[in-house]
C-alpha positions as CSV (number, residue, x, y, z in Angstrom):
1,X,0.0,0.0,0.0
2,X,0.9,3.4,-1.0
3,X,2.3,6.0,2.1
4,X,2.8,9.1,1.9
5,X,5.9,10.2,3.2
6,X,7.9,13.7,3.2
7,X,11.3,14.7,3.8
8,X,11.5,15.6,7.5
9,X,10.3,12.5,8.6
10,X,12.7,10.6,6.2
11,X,15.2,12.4,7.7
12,X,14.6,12.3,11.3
13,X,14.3,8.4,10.7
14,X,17.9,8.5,9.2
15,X,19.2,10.2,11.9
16,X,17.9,8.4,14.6
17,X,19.1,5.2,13.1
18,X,22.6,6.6,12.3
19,X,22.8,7.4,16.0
20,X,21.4,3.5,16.6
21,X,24.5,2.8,14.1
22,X,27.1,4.4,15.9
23,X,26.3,3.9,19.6
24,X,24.8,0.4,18.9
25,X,26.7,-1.0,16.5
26,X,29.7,0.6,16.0
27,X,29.1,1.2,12.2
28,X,30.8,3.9,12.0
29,X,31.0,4.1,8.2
30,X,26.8,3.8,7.2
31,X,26.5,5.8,10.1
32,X,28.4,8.7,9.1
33,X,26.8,8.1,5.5
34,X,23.0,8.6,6.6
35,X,23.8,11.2,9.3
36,X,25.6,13.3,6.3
37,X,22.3,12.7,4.4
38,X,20.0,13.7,6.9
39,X,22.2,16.6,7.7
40,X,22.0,17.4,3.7
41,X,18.1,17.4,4.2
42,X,17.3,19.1,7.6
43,X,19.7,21.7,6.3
44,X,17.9,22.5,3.3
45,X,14.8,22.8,5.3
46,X,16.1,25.2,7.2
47,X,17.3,27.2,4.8
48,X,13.5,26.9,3.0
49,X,12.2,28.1,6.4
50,X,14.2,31.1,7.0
51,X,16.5,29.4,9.3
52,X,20.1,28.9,9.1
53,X,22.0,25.8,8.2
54,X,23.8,24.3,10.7
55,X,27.1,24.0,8.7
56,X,26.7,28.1,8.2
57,X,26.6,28.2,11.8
58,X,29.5,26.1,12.0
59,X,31.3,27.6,9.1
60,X,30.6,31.3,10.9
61,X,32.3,30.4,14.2
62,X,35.4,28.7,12.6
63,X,35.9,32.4,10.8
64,X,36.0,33.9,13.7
65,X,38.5,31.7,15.4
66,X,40.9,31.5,12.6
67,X,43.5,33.9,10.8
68,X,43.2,34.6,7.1
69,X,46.7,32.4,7.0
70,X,45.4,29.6,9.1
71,X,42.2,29.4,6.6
72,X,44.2,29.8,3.7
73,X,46.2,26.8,5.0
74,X,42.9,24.8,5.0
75,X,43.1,24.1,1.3
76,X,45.5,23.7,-1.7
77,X,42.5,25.7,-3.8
78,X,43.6,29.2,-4.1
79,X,40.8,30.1,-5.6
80,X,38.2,28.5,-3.0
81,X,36.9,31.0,-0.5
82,X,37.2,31.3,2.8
83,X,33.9,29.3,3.8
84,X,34.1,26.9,0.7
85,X,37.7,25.9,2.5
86,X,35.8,25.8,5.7
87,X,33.1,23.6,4.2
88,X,35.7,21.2,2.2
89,X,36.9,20.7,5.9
90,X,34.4,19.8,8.0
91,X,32.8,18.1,5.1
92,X,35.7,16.1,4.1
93,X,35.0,12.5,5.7
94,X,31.2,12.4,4.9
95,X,32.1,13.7,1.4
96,X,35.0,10.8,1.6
97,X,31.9,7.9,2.7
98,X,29.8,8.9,-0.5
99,X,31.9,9.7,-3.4
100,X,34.1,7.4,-5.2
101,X,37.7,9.1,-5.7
102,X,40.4,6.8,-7.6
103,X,43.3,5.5,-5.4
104,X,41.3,6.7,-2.6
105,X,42.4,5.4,1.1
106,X,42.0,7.1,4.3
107,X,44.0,6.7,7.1
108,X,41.8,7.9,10.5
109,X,40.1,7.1,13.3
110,X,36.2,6.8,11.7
111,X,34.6,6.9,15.0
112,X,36.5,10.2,15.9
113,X,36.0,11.4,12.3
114,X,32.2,11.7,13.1
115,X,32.5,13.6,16.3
């Protein structure tokens, strides 16, 4: 049978079972995966609200604690900005669980990469 179904409760379902993932079962990788893609979502919404996105919030405090040199030393993209090199940061190992990139190995902690 049909359901209807819409994006905030989709998200707030993947959420609640990336934390199930992570604290549960230690699956660190499909957690981080559906916890990036609720994060995508919820974000989103916000934004179509009126609201700010958490990773703007995020983004907007790492500015202020950082000198134009250490931000600059954030990226080998010269011609990213200052929040893109922000964002490329804090969304490097989500970014790293959903896109394929050739030769691609990662050496980390993936528990502590999700914290």
């Amino acid at each position: 049978m049909d359901e209807h179904h819409n994006q905030l409760v989709v998200s707030e379902h993947q959420l609640d079972r990336a934390i199930q993932l992570f604290l549960d079962e230690e699956d660190y990788y499909s957690s981080g995966t559906l916890a990036g893609a609720a994060e995508e979502i919820l974000g989103h919404l916000l934004l179509k609200a009126g609201r700010e996105h958490a990773l703007d919030n995020a983004i907007s405090s790492v500015l202020k604690m950082l000198s134009a040199t250490e931000v600059d030393a954030l990226s080998d993209k010269p011609t990213r900005s200052a929040r893109g090199r922000i964002s490329d940061v804090l969304n490097f190992y989500r970014n790293w669980l959903k896109h394929c990139r050739h030769n691609s190995a990662l050496l980390t902690d993936a528990k502590l990469s999700l914290i």
